[in-house]
C-alpha positions as a Python dict, from the first residue, in 0.01 Angstrom:
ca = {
    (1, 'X'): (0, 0, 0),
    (2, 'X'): (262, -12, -332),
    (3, 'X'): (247, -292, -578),
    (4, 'X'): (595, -354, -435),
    (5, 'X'): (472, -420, -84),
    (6, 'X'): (186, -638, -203),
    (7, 'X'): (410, -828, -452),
    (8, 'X'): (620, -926, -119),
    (9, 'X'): (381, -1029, 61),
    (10, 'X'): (212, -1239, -224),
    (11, 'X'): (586, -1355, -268),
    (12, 'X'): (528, -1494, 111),
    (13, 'X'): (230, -1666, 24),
    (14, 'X'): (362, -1858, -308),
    (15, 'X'): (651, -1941, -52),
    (16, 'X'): (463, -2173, 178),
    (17, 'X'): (172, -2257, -70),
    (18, 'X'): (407, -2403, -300),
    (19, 'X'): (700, -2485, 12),
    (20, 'X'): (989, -2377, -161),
    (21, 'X'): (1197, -2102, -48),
    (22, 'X'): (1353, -1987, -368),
    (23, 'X'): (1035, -1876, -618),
    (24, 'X'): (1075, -1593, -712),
    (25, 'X'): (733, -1480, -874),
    (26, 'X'): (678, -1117, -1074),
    (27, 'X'): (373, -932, -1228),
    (28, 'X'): (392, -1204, -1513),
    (29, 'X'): (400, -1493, -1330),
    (30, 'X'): (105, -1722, -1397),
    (31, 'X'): (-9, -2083, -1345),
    (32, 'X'): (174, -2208, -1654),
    (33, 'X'): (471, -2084, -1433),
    (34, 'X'): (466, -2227, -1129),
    (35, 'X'): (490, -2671, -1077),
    (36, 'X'): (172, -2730, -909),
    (37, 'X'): (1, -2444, -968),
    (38, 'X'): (-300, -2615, -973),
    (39, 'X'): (-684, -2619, -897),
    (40, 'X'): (-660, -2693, -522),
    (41, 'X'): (-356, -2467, -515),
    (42, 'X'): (-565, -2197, -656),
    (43, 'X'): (-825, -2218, -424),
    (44, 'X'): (-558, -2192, -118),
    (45, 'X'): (-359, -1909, -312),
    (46, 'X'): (-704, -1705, -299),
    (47, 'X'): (-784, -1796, 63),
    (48, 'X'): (-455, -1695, 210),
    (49, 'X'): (-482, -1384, 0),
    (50, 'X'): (-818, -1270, 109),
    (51, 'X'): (-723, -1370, 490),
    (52, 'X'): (-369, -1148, 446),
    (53, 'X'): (-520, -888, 327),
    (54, 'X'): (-864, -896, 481),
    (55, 'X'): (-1039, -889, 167),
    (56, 'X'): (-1266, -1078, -87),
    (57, 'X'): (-1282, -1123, -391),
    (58, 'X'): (-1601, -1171, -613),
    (59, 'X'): (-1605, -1472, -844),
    (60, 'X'): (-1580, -1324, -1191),
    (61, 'X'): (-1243, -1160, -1010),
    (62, 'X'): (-1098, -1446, -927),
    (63, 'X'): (-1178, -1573, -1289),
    (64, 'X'): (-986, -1278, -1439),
    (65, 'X'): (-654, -1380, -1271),
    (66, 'X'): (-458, -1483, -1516),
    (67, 'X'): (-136, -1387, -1386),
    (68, 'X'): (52, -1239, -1037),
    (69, 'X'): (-26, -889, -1187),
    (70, 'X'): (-375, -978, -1207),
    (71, 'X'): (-385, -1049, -822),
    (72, 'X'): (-175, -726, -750),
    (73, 'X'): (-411, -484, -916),
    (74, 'X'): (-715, -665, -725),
    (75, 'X'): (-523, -611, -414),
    (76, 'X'): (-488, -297, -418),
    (77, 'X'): (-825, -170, -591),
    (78, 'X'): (-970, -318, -290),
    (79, 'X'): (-772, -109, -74),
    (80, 'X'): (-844, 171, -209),
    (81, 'X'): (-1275, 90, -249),
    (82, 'X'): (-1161, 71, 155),
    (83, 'X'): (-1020, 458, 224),
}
């Protein structure tokens, strides 16, 4: 899957997390970014991921997320640990 596909999806998922229809969110995008971007919102941004994408992450994982980009490469090294 490209970064491009995963980035739309994720793009999905900010969407109805944060209910508003016109985020747009890039590699770069990070909490500081994002109103409400916040513990609880974390913890439902890394749920719906792992459910889309029928993966899960390890804790010291989700530490590293600092930003969308972050999440992206995650993404998609699990996919590949999967082929």
């Amino acid at each position: 899957m490209s970064q491009s596909t995963i980035l739309e999806y994720l793009q999905e998922i900010f969407s109805v997390i944060f209910d508003t229809g016109d985020m747009i969110i890039t590699r770069s995008t990070s909490a500081n970014d994002v109103d409400g971007w916040d513990s609880i919102a974390h913890v439902l941004l890394i749920t719906s991921i792992e459910e889309k994408f029928s993966i899960r992450f390890k804790g010291r994982e989700i530490a590293g997320f600092n930003s969308v980009g972050d999440m992206i490469d995650a993404i998609e090294k699990h996919g590949q640990a999967g082929k």
